[in-house]
Rosetta silent file (secondary structure, phi, psi, omega in degrees, C-alpha in Angstrom):
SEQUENCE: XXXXXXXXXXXXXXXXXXXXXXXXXXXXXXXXXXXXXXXXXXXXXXXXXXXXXXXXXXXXXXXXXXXXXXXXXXXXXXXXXXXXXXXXXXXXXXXXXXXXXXXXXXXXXXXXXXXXXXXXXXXXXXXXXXXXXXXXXXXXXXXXXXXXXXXXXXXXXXXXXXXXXXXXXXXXXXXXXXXXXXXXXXXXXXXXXXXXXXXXXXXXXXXXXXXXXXXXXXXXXXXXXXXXXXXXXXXXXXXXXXXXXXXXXXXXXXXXXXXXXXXXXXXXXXXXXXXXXXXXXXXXXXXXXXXXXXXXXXXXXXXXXXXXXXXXXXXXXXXXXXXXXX
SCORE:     score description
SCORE:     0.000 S_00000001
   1 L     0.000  124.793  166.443   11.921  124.804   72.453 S_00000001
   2 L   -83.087  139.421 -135.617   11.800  121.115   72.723 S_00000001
   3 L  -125.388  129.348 -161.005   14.704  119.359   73.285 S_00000001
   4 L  -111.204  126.209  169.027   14.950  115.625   71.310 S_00000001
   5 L   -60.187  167.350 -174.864   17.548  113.152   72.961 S_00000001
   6 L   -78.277  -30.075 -153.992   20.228  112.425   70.892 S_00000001
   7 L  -156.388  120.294  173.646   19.986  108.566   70.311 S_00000001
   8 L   -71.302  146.919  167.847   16.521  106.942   70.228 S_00000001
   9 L   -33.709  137.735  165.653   15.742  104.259   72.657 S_00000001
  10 L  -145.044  148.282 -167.791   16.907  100.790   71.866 S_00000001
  11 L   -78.527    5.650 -169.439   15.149   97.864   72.180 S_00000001
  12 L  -112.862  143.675 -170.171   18.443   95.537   72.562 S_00000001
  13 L  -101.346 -169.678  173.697   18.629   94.216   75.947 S_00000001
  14 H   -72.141  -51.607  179.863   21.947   93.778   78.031 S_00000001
  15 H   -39.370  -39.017  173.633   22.071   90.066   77.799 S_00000001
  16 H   -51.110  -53.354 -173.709   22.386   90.933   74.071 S_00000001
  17 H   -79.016  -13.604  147.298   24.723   93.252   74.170 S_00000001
  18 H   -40.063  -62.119 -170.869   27.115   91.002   76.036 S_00000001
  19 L  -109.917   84.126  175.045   26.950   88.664   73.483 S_00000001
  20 H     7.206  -62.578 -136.273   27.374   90.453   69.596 S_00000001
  21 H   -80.011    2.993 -178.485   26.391   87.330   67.906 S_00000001
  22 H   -79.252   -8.595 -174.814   23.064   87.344   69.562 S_00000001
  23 L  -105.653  -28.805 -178.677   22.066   90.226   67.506 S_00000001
  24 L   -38.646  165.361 -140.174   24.240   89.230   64.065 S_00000001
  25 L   174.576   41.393 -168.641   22.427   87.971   61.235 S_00000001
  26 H   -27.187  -57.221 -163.198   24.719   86.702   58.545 S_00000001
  27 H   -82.905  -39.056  162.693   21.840   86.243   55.931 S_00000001
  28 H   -76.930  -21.950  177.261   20.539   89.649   56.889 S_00000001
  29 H   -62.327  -30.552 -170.972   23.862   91.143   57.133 S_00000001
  30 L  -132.765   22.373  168.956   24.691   91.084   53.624 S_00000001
  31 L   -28.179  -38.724 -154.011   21.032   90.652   52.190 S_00000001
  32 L  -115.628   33.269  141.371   21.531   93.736   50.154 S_00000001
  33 L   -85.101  -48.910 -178.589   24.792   92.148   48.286 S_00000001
  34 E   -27.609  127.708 -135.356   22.463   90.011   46.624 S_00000001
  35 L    83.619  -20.340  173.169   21.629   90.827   42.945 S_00000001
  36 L  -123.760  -25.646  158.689   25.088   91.430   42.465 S_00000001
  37 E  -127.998  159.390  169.007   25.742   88.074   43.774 S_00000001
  38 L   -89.647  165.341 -126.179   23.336   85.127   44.350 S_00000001
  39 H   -81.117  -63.703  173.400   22.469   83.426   47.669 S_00000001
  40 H   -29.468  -62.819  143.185   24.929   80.825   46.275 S_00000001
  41 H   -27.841  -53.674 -166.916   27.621   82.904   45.877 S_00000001
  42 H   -77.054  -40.592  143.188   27.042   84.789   48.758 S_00000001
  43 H   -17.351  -72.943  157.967   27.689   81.221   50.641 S_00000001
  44 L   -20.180  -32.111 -160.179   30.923   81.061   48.540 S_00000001
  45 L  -108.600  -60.549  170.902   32.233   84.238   49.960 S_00000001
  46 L   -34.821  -22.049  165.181   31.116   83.136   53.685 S_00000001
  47 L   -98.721   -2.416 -159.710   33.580   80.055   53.229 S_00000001
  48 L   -87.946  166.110  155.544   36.216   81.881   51.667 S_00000001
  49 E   -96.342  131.167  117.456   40.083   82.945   53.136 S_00000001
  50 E   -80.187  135.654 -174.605   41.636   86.425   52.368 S_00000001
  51 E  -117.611  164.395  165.888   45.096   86.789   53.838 S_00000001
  52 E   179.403  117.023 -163.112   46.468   90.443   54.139 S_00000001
  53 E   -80.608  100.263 -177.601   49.695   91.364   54.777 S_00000001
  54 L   119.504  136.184  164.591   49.691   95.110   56.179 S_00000001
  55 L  -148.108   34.427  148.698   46.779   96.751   57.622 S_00000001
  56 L   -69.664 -149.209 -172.398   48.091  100.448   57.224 S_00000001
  57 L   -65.498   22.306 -128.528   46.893  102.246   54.381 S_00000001
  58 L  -171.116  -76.455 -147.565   45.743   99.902   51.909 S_00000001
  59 H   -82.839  -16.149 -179.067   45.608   97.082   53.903 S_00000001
  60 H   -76.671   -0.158 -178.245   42.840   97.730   57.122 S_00000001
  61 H   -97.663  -18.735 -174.324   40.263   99.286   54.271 S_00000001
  62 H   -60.292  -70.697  177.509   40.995   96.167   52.185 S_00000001
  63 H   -36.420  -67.092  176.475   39.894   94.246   55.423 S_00000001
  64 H   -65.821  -15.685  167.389   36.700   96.281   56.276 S_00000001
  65 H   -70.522  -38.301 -169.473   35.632   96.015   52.485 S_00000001
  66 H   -67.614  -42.301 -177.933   36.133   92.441   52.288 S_00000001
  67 H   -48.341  -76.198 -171.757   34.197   92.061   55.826 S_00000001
  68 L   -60.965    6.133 -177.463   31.468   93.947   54.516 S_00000001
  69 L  -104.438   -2.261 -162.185   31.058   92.208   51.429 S_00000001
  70 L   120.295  -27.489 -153.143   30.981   88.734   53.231 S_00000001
  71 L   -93.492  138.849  178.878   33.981   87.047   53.268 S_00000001
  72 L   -54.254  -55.963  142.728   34.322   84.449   56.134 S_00000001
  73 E  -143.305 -172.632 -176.051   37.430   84.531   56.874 S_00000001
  74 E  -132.573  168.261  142.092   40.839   86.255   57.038 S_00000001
  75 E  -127.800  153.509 -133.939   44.137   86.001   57.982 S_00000001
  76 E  -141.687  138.545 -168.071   45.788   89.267   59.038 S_00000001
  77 E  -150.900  117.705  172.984   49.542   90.321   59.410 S_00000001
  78 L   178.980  122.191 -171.988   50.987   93.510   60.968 S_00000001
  79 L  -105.430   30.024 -175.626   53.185   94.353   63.804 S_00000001
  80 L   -89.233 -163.138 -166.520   52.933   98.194   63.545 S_00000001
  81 E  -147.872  128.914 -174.504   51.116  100.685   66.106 S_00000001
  82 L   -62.541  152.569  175.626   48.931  103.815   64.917 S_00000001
  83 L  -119.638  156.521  163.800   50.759  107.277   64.470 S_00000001
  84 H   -47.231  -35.772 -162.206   49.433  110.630   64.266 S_00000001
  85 H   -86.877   28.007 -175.338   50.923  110.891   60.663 S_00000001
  86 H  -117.056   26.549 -158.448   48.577  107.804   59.669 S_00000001
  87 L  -101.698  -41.054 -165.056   45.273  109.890   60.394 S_00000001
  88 L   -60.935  -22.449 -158.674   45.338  111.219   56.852 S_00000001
  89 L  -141.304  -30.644 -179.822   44.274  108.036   55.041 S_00000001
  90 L   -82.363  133.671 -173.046   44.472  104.952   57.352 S_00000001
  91 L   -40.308  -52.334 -169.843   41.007  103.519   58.393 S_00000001
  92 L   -65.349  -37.558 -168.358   41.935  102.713   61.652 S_00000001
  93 L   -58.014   97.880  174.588   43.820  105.590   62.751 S_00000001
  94 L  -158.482  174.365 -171.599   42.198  107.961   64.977 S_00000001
  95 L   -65.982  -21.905  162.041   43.160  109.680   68.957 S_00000001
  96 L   -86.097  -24.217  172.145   41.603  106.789   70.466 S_00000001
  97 L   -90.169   36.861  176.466   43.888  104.262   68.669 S_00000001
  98 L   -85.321  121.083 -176.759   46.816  106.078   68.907 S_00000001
  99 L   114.250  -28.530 -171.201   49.373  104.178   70.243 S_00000001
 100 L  -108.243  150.530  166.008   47.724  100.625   69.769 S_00000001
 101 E   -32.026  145.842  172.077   48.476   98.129   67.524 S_00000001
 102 L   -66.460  -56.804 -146.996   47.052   98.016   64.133 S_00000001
 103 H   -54.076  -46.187 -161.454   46.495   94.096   64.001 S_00000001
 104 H   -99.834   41.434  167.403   43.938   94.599   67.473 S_00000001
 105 H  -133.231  -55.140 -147.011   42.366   97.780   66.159 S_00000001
 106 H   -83.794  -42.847  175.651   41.875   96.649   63.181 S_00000001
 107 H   -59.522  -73.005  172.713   40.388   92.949   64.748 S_00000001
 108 H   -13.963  -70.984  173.094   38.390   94.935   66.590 S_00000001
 109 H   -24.957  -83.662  169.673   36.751   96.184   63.597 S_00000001
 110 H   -69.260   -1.949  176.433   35.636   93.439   61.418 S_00000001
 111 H   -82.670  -37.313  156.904   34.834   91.263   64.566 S_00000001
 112 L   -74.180   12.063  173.898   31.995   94.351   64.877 S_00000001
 113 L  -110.475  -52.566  151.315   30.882   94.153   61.194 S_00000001
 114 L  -137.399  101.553 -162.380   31.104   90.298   61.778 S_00000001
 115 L   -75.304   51.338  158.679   31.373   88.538   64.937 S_00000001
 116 L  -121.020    9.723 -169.083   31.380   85.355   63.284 S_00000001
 117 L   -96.373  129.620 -160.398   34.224   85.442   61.152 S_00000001
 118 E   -60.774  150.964  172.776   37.318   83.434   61.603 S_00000001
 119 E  -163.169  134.499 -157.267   40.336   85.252   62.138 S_00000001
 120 E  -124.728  127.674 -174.823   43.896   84.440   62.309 S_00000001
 121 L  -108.632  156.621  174.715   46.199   87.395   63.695 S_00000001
 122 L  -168.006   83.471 -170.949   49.917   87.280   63.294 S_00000001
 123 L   -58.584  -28.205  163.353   51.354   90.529   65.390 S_00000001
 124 L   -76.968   -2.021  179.184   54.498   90.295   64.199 S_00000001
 125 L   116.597 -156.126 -172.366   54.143   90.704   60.810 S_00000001
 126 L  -115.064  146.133  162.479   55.006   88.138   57.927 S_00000001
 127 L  -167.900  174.098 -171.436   58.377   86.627   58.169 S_00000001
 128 H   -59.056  -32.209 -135.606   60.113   82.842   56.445 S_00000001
 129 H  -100.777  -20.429 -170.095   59.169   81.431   59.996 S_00000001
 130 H  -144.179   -2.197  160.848   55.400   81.818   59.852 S_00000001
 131 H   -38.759  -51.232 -169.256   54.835   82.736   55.553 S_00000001
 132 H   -64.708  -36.680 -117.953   53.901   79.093   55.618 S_00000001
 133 H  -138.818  -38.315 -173.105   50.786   78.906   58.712 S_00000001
 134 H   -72.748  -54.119 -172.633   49.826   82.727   57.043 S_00000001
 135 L   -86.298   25.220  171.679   48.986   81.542   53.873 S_00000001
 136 L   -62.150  145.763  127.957   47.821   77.676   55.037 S_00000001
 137 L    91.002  -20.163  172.562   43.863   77.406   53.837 S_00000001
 138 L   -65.039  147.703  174.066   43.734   80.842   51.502 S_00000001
 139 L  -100.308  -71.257 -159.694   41.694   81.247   48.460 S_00000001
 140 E  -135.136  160.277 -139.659   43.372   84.484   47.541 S_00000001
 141 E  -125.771  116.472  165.817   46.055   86.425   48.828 S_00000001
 142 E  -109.068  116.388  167.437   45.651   91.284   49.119 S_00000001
 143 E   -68.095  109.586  173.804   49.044   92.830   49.293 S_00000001
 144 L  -107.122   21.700 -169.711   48.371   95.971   52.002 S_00000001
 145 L   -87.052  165.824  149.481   52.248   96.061   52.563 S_00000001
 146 L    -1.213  141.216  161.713   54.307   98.945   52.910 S_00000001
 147 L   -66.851  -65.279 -137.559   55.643  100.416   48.898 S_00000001
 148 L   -89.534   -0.132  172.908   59.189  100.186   50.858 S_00000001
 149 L  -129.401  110.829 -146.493   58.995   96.734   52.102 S_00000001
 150 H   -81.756  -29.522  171.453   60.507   95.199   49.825 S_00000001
 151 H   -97.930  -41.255 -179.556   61.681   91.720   51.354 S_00000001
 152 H   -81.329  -23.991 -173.009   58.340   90.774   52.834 S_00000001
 153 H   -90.286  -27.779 -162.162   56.608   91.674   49.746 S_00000001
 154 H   -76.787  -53.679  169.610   59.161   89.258   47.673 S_00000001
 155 H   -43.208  -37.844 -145.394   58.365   86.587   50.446 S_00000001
 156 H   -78.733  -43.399  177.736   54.934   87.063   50.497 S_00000001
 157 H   -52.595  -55.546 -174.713   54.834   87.082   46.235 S_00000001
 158 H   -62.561  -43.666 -177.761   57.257   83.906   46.387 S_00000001
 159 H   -96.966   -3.565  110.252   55.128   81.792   48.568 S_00000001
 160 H    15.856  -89.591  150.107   52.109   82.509   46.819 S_00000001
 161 H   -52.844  -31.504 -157.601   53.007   81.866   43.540 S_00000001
 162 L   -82.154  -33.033 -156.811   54.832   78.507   44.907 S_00000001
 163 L  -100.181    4.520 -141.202   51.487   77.673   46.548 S_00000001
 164 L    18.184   86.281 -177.357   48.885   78.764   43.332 S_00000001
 165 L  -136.112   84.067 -178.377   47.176   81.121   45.243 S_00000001
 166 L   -22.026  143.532 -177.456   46.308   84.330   43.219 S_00000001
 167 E  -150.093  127.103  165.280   47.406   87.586   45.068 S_00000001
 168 E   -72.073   91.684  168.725   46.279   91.244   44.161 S_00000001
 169 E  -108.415  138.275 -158.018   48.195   94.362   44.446 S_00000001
 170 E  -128.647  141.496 -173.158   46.524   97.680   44.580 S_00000001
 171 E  -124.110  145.252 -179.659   48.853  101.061   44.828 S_00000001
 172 E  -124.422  104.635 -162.354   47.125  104.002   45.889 S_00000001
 173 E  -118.179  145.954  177.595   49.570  106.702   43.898 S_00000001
 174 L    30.868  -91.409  127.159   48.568  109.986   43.771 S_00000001
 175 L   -34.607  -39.409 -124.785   44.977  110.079   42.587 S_00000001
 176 E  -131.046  174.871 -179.285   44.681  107.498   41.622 S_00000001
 177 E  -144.221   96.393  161.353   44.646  102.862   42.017 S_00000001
 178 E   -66.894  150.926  138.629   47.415  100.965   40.157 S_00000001
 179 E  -139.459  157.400  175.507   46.636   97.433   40.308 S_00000001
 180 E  -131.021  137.990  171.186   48.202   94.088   39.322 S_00000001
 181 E  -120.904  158.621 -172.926   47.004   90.665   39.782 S_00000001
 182 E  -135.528  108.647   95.647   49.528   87.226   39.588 S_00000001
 183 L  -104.012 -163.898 -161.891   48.061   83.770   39.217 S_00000001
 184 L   -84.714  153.523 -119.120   48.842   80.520   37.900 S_00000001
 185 L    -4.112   58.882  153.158   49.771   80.605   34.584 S_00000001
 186 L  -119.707  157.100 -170.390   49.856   84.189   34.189 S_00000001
 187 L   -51.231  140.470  167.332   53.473   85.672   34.128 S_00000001
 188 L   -27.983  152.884  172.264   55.723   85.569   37.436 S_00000001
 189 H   -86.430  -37.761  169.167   55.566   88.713   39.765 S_00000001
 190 H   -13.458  -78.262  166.729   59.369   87.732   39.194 S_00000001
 191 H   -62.912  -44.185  178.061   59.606   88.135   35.599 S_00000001
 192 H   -61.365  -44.349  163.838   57.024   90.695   35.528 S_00000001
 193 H   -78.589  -44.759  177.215   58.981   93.160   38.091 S_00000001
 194 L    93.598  -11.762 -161.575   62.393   92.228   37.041 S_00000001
 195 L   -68.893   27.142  177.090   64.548   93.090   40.467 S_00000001
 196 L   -84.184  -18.610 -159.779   67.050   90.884   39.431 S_00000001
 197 L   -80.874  -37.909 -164.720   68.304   94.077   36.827 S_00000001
 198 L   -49.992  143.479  165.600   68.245   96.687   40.469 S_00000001
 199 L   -88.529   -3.141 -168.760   71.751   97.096   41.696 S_00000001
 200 L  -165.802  175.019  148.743   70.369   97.976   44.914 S_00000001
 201 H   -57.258  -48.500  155.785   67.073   98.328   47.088 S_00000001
 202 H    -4.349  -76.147  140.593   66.543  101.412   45.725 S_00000001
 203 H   -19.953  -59.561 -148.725   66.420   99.756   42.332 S_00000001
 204 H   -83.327  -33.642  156.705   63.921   97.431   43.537 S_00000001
 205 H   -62.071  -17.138  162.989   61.488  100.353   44.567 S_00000001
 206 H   -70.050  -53.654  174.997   62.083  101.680   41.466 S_00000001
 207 H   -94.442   11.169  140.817   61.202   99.109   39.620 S_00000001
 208 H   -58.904  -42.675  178.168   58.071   98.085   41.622 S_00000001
 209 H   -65.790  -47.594 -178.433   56.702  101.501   41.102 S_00000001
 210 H   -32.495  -37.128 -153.790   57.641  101.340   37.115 S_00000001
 211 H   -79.780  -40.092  174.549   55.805   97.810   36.898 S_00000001
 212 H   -44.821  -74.610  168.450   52.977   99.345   38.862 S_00000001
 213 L  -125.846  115.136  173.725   52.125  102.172   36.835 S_00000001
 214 L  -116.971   41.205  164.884   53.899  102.495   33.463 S_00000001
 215 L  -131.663   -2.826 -174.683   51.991  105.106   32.230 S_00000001
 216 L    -3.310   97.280 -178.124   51.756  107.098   35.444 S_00000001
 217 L   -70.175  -31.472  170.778   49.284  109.394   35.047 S_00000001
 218 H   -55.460  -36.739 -121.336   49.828  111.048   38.443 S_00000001
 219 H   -77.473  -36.665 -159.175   53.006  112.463   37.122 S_00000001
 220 H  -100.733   -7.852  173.907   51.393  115.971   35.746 S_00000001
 221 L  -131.642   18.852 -175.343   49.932  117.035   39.104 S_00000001
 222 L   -89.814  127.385 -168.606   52.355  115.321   41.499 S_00000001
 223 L  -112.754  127.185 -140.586   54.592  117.809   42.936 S_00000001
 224 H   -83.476    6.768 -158.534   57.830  116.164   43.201 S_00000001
 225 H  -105.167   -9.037  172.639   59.834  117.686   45.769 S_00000001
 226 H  -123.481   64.213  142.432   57.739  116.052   48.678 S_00000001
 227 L  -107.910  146.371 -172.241   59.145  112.298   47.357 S_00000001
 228 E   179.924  104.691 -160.740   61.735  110.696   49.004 S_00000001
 229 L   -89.115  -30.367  175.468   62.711  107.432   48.457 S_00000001
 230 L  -105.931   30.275  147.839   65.222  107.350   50.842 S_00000001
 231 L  -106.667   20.836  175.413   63.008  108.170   53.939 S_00000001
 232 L    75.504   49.824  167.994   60.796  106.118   53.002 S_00000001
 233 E   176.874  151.548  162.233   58.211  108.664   52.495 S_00000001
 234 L  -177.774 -165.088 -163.156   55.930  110.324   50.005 S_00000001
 235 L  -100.237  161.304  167.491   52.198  111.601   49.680 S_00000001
 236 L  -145.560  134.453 -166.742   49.587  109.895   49.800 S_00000001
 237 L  -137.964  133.516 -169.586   45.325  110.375   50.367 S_00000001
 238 L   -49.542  -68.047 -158.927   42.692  108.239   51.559 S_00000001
 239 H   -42.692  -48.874 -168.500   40.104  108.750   48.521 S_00000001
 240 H  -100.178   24.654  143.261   43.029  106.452   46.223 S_00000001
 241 H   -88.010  -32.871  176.446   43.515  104.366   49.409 S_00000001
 242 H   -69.302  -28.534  165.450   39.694  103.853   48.907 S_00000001
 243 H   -56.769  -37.737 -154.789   39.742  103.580   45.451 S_00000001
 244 H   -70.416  -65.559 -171.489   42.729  100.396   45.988 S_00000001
 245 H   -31.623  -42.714  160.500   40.022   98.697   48.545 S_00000001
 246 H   -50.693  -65.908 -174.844   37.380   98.930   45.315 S_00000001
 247 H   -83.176  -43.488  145.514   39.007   97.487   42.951 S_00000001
 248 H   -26.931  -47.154 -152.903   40.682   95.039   45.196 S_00000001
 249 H   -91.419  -62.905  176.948   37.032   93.772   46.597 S_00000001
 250 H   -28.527  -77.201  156.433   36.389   93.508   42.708 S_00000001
 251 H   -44.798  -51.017  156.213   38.759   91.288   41.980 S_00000001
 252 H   -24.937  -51.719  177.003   38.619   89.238   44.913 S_00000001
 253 H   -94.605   -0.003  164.572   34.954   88.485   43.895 S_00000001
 254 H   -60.419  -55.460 -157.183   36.075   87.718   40.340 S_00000001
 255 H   -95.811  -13.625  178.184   38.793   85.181   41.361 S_00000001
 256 H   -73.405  -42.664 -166.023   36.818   83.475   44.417 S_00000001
 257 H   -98.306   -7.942 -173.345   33.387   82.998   42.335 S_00000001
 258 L    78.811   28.580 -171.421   34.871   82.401   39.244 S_00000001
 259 L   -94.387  155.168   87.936   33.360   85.108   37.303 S_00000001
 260 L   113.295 -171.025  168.962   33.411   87.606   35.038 S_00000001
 261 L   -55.611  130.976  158.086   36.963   88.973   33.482 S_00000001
 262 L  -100.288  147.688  100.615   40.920   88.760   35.146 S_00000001
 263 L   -65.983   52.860  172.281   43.217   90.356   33.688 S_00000001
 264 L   -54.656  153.456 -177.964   47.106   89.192   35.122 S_00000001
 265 L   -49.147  144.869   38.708   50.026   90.323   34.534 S_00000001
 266 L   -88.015  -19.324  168.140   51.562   91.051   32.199 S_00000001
 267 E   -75.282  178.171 -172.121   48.573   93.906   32.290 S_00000001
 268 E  -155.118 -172.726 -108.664   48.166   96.481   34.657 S_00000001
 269 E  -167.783   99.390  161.239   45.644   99.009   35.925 S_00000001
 270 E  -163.106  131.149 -165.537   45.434  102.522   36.583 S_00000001
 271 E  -124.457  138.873 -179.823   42.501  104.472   37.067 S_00000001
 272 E  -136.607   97.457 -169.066   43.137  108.238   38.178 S_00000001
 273 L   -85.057   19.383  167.598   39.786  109.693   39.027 S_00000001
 274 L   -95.233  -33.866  171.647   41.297  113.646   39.224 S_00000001
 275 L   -83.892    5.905 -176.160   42.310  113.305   35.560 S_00000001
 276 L    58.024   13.590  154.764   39.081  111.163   35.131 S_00000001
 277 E  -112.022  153.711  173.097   41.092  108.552   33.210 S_00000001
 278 E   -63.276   79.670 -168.748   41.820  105.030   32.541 S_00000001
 279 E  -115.189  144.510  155.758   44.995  103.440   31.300 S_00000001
 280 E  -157.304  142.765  144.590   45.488   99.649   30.908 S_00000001
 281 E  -145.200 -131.624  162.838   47.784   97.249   29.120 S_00000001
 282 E  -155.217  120.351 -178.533   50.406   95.266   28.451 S_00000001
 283 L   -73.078   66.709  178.821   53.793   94.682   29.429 S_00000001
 284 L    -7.576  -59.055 -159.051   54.656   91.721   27.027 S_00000001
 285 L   -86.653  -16.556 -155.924   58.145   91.945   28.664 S_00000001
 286 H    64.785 -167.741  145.022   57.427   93.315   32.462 S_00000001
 287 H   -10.337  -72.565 -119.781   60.367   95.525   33.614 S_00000001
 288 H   -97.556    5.916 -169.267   62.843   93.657   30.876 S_00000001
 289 L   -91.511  174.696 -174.770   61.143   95.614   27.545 S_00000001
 290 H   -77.055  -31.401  171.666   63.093   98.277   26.439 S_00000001
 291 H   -58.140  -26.104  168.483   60.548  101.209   27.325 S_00000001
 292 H   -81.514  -12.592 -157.867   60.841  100.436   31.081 S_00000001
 293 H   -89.210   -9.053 -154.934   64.578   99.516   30.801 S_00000001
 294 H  -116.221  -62.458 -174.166   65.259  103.152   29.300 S_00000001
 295 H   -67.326  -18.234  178.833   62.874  104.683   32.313 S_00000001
 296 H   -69.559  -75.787 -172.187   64.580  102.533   35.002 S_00000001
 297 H   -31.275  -47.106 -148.667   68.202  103.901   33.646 S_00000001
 298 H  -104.264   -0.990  159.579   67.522  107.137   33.340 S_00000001
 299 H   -74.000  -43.357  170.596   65.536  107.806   36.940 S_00000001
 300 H   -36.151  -64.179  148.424   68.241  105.545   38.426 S_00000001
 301 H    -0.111  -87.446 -173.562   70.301  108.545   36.708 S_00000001
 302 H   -59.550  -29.949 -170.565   68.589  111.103   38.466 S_00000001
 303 H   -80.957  -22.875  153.986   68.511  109.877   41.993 S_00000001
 304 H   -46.667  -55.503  163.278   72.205  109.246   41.757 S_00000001
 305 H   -49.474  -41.409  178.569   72.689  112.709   41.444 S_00000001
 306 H   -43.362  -58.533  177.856   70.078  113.464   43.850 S_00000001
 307 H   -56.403  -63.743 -173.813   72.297  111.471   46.443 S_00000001
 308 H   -80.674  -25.207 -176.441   75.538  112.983   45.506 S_00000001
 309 L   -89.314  -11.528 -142.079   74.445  116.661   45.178 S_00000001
 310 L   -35.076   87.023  159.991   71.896  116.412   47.646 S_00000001
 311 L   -60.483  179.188 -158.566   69.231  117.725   46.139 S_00000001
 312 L   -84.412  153.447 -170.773   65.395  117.800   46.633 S_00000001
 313 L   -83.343  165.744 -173.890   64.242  114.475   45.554 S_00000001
 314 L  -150.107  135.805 -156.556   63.189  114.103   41.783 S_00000001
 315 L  -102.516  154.209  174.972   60.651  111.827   40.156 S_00000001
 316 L   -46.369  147.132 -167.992   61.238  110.613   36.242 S_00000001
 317 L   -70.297  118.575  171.261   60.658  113.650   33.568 S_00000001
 318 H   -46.499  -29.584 -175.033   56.958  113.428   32.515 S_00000001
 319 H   -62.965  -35.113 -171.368   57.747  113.523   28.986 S_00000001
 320 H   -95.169    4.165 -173.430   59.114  109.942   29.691 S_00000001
 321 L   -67.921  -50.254  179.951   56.414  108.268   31.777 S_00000001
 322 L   -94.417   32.438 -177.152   54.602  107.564   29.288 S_00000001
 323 L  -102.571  120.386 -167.242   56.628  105.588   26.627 S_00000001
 324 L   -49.263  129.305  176.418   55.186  102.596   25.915 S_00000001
 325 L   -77.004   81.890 -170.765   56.811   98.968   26.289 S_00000001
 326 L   -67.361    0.000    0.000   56.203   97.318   22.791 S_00000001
């Protein structure tokens, strides 16, 4: 039996492979976006800025989608380090990066999809001291943080909006990809979320998910007992991290070229591709209408209990998920 090497010969010499960009191709690299955008366009996306704050589970596929579609440059924010328990769903994540930063894993990456692309790292994360220098020079802003962090995403939303710089957020809940987009003059992430009503942090994750999906469709196959808001933790699976990264990249080329539909808040977004459905609308009110104000109370309710009895955690009663904000 004849025995076929594994990996055909290649024709790239070492001087090359020293230097990436000698083999890169910008105009060939993304040849076969074209048709969906035009050479012009495609230009458009080659000057643009994406900031992204987080490059866990959301935010490093956000990154390699954006890369591969073109966009020029980023700026990048994350001080964490891969874990074993990030293998199910995070891009990056695998036994050789265990242990290394995210930001310089993740740089790694798109600097091999395109070693020409600007890139501005900022290993410690987002914070008031450097919110200004992350978002200098962006066209649009992808939230990849954390669900639970809750003060950097309020920074990140507040200097945003302050600066008019549209910003996306994509949830990858159960199945499924909530998303919301905020620019100028569409309603406040403020107004729209509401955490001025939370009594607590708690609250404010509470009413982030509500605003996120208020028809939450995951609800009939989510099995509730492995949520747990206050470790921080609950499930999650790469296909509706991949899903976020989609519809993200969509939007992205919507609000950069100037194209096609937005929808900002006050709608939202949720596509669940195990029930094969769609929901979108509109929260006139955000958080403040009475149908979310009645699901905030009476989940608030439950987890109180949760807390003092401590019981298995417990997500709002399905029957109520779905009542509509009028």
């Amino acid at each position: 039996m004849k025995t076929f090497d594994r990996f055909a010969p290649s024709s790239v010499t070492e001087e090359q492979r020293a230097d990436p960009q000698e083999l890169f191709d910008y105009s060939k690299a993304f040849s076969r976006n074209l048709g969906l955008v035009d050479s012009l366009e495609q230009n458009r996306l080659k000057h643009s800025v994406v900031a992204i704050a987080g490059l866990g589970g959301v935010g490093g596929v956000h990154l390699t989608t954006l890369a591969r579609l073109g966009i020029g440059g980023f700026h990048i924010a994350d001080f964490d380090s891969f874990e074993v328990q990030n293998f199910n769903r995070q891009t990056g994540a695998t036994v050789s990066t265990l242990g290394r930063p995210k930001i310089d894993v993740m740089a790694e990456q798109v600097m091999d999809i395109n070693p020409t692309v600007h890139l501005r790292r900022f290993g410690s994360g987002i914070s008031r001291q450097n919110i200004a220098a992350f978002l200098d020079g962006v066209d649009v802003v992808v939230d990849g943080l954390d669900f639970f962090a809750v003060e950097a995403r309020e920074m990140l939303f507040d200097e945003a909006e302050r600066r008019g710089i549209p910003l996306i957020t994509a949830g990858p809940i159960g199945m499924s990809v909530a998303w919301l987009i905020f620019r100028p003059g569409s309603m406040s992430w403020r107004d729209y979320f509401a955490f001025d009503l939370a009594p607590d942090t708690s609250g404010k994750y509470l009413l982030f998910a509500l605003g996120l999906t208020p028809r939450a469709t995951q609800m009939s196959y989510l099995d509730r007992n492995y949520v747990d808001l206050d470790a921080h933790r609950g499930p999650s699976l790469a296909l509706a991290v991949q899903l976020c990264a989609g519809v993200a990249a969509a939007e992205v080329v919507k609000l950069i070229l100037k194209r096609g539909t937005v929808k900002a808040a006050p709608h939202y977004h949720q596509f669940d591709v195990y029930k094969g459905k769609l929901v979108a609308g509109k929260l006139r009110w955000g958080n403040r209408g009475w149908g979310q104000k009645l699901k905030a109370y009476l989940y608030g309710l439950l987890l109180r209990r949760k807390t003092q009895r401590k019981e298995k955690p417990i997500l709002l009663p399905e029957e109520l998920v779905g009542v509509p904000d009028l």
